[in-house]
N, C-alpha and C positions, 0 to 999 in steps of 0.2 A: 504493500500500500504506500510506503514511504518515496520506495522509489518511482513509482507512477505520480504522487503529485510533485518528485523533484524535477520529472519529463515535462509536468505539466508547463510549471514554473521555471523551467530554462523558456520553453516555448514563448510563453511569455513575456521573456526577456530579450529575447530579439526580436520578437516582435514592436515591441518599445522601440530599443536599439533604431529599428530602422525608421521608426517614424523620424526621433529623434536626429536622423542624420538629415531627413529630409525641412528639416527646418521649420515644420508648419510644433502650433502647440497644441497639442490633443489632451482633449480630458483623460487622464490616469485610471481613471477606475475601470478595472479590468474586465467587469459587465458588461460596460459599455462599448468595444471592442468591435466591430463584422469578424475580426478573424478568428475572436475567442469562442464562435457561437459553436462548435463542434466540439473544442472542450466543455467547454458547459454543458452538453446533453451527456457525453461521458460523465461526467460529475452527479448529473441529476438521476442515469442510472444507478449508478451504484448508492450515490445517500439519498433516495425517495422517499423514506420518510419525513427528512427536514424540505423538501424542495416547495417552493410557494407555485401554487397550480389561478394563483386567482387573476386579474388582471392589470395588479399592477405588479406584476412579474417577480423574476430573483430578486432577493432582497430590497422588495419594492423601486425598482430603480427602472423598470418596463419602461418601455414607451408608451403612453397611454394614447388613447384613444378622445379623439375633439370633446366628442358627448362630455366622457368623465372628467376631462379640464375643468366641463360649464357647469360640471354639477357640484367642484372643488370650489370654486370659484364663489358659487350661490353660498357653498357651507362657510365658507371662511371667511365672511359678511355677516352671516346670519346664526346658524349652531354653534358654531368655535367659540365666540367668545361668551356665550349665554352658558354650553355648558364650562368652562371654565369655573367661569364663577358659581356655578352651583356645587360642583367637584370640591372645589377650594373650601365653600362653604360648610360643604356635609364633614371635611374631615375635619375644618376645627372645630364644628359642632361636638364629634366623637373624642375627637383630644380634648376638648373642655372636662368633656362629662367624665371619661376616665382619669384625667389628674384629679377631678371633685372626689372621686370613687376610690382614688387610692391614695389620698393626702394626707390622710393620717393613722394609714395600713401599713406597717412594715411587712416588705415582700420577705418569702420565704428564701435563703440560700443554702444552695446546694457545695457538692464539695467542689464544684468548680469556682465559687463565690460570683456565679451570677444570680442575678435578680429574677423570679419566679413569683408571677402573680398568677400563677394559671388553677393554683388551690385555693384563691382567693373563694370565700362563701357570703353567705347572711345575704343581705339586700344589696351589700356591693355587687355580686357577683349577678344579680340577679338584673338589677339597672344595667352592668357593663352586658351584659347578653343579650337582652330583651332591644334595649338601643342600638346593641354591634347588627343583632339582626336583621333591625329594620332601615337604619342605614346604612346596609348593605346592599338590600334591595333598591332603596335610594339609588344610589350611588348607579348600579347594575340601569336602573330606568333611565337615569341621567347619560349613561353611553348609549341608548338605543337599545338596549334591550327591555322594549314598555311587555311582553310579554316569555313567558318561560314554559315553553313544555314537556312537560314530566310525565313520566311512565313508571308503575311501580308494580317489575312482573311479582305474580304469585307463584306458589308452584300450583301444577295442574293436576288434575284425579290420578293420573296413569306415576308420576313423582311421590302423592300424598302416598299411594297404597304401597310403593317400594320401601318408601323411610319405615310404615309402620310395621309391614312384613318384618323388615333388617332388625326392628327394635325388639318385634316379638320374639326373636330368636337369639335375644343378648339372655346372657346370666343378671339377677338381679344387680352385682356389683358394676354391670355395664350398665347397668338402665342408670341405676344411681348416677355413675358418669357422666350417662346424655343428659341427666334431669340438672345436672350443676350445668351445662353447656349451653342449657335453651336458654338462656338470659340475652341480654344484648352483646353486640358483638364489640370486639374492643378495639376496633380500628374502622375507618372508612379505609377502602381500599378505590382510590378513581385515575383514570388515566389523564397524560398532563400534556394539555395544548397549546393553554395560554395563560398568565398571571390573573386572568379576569375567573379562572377556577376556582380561586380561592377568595373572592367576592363569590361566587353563587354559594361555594359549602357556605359562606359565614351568615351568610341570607337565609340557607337551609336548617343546620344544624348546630353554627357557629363551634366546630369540633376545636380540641386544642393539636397546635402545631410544636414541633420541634426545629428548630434552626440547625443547620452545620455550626458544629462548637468544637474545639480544641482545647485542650489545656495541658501544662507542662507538668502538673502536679500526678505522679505515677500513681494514688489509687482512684483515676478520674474514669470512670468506668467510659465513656466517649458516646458517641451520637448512638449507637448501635444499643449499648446497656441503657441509656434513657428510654430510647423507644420500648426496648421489651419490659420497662418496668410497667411505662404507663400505659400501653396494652392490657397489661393485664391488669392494671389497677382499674381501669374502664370496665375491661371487662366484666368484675366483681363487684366494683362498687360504681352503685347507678347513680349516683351522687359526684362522681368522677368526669370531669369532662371526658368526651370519647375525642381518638386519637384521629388526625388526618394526614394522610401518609401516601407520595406518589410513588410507589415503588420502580416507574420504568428511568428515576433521577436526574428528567430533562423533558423541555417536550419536546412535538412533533407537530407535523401539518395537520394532525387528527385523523388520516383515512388508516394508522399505523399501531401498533403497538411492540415497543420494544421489550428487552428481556427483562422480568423483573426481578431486582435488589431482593434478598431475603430476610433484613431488618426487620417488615413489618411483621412477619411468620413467624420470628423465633418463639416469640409469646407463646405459640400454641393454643391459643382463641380464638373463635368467631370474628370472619371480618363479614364487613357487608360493602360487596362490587357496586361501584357505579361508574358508569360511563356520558362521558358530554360530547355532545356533538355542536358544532357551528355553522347549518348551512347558511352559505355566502350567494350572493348572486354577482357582484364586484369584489367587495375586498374580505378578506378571509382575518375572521381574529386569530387566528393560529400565529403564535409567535415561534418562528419555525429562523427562517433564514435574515428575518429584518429586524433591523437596531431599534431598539426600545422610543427612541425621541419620532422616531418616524412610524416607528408603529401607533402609539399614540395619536398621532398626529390626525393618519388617516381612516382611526376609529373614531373620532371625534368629529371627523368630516360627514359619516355614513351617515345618511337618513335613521334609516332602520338597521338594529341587527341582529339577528336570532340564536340560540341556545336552545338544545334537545338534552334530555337526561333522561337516564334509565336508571333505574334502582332496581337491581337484583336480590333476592330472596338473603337474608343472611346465611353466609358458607360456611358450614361446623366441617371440619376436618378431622379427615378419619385417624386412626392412630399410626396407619403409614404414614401420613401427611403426618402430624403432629412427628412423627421422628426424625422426617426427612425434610426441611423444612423447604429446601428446592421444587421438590414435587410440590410441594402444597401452593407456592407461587407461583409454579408451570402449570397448575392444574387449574389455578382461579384466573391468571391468564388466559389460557386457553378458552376459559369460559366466556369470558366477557369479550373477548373476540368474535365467538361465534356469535353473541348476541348481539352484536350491533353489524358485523359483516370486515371487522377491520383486519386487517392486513397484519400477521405477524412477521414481524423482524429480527432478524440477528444483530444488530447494529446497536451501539448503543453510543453514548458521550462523547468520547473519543474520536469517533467516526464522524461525529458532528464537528466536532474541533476542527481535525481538517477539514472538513466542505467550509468550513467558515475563511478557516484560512488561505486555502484556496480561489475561494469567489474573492479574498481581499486583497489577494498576491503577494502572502503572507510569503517568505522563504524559509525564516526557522522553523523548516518542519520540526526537527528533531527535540528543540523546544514544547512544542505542540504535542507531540505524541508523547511524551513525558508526565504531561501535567496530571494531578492528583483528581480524580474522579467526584462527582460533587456528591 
């Protein structure tokens, strides 16, 4: 892989070269190219899960078309700066309310000595959720999505009678088992398209998150031992915020899903799958291959724009899964792929990396293929 985008990016470099000799000044950006258009479809085969399918092209840089100027044009007079000001609004709305909610709550610390208000209870916890949720939704209306459709499969007769059969024929000690397991599940498990994911959970269920966190202190158990603590503490105690966890740890253009991480499975709990989809008719919110300030930009421009969710049955795992904790992520993968129709992939971070570096005529691959996994 290394040495095909070193091919790439010679290719590119004489090609530079020679404009450069010719004395005219061309735009740099290596999208913008005629000659590059052939590597770029090489590119888009092999990393198709990050590639933008919508119309304003690789990393939003397309050439668009007259129409979508006139309609950029209408928005950046009229929506851009109304929702701005609403956006801006809603969060110091939410930052007021939670500095009032935790002014004179000392947060809990951990042995990492950061600050942890996510045990926070009483009527704090109940204003910071009851508010996060609903300006969430806010917030979600204020980008054009005035409407959310949601799906919430059940299992069907031909599933019901399989589970009860499987139960009738457990020993009492296993029923016991299953009967601590039917509780709620101790993680959302959802596939990750775009940052505006984590405004619909918070609109939804407002789960708690874990951050990438490091510490130098050797008994800091690290991002991996948080998660399977608070898994399971969800899972047990319904008074516990539940966990929100993307295990494919990056996203995608959404028609994809990649391999999942097995952090959220060590627990050995119930999770419950849900899937989001974004159809697009112009620009796609999948933040896949475009820079954050321009992704923003031209969500903010859209009229309208939609979000699909399904909510899958909570997934109790079997004691193979509970050992293996691979399988139990390859198997609830699998699942949620077939129920939305999406694309499973080999590819994960990494592979992103480069395509990124590549569409920016990045040279230190070696740099790149290097760097720590998020």
């Amino acid at each position: 892989m290394e040495s095909e985008l070193k091919d790439l990016n010679s290719k590119q470099l004489k090609s530079t070269a020679s404009s450069d000799d010719g004395g005219s000044a061309k735009d740099d950006r290596p999208l913008l190219k005629p000659d590059a258009a052939d590597n770029i479809q090489e590119l888009e085969k092999k990393f198709a899960p990050y590639v933008r399918n919508d119309v304003y092209g690789t990393m939003g840089r397309g050439e668009l078309p007259l129409a979508e100027k006139f309609l950029i044009g209408i928005a950046m007079v009229t929506l851009l700066p109304i929702r701005v000001v609403l956006a801006m609004t809603v969060l110091v709305i939410y930052y007021l309310i939670c500095r009032v909610c935790t002014l004179f709550s000392a947060p809990n610390r951990g042995e990492d000595e950061q600050e942890d208000y996510a045990h926070m209870g009483g009527w704090r916890r109940s204003v910071v959720v009851v508010t996060g949720r609903f300006l969430s939704r806010v917030m979600l209306f204020v980008l054009g999505f005035y409407w959310i459709t949601e799906t919430f499969r059940i299992l069907d007769v031909q599933e019901k009678s399989e589970n009860e059969a499987k139960n009738q024929s457990k020993d009492e000690d296993e029923a016991k088992d299953q009967d601590e397991e039917s509780g709620r599940p101790g993680a959302i498990i959802s596939n990750h398209v775009s940052y505006l994911d984590i405004l619909y959970h918070m609109s939804s269920s407002f789960p708690s998150f874990v951050a990438k966190r490091e510490s130098k202190s050797s008994d800091f158990k690290g991002v991996s031992g948080v998660v399977t603590e608070r898994v399971r503490e969800a899972h047990r105690d319904k008074s516990a915020p539940m966990m929100m966890l993307f295990p494919e740890g990056t996203t995608t253009n959404g028609d994809y899903l990649l391999p999942f991480k097995t952090g959220a499975f060590l627990a050995r709990a119930p999770v419950l799958p849900v899937i989001l989809r974004y159809p697009y008719q112009r620009f796609s919110p999948a933040w896949d291959s475009i820079s954050g300030a321009r992704h923003v930009f031209f969500l903010l421009c859209q009229f309208v724009n939609h979000i699909e969710v399904t909510s899958l049955p909570v997934y109790h795992p079997s004691q193979q899964e509970k050992d293996d904790p691979k399988l139990y992520a390859e198997n609830v993968r699998r699942l949620m792929a077939s129920e939305r129709n999406l694309i499973l992939s080999d590819i994960g971070l990494a592979e992103k990396r480069i395509y990124h570096a590549a569409l920016n005529g990045n040279n230190s691959l070696p740099s790149v293929l290097h760097q720590k996994d998020d």
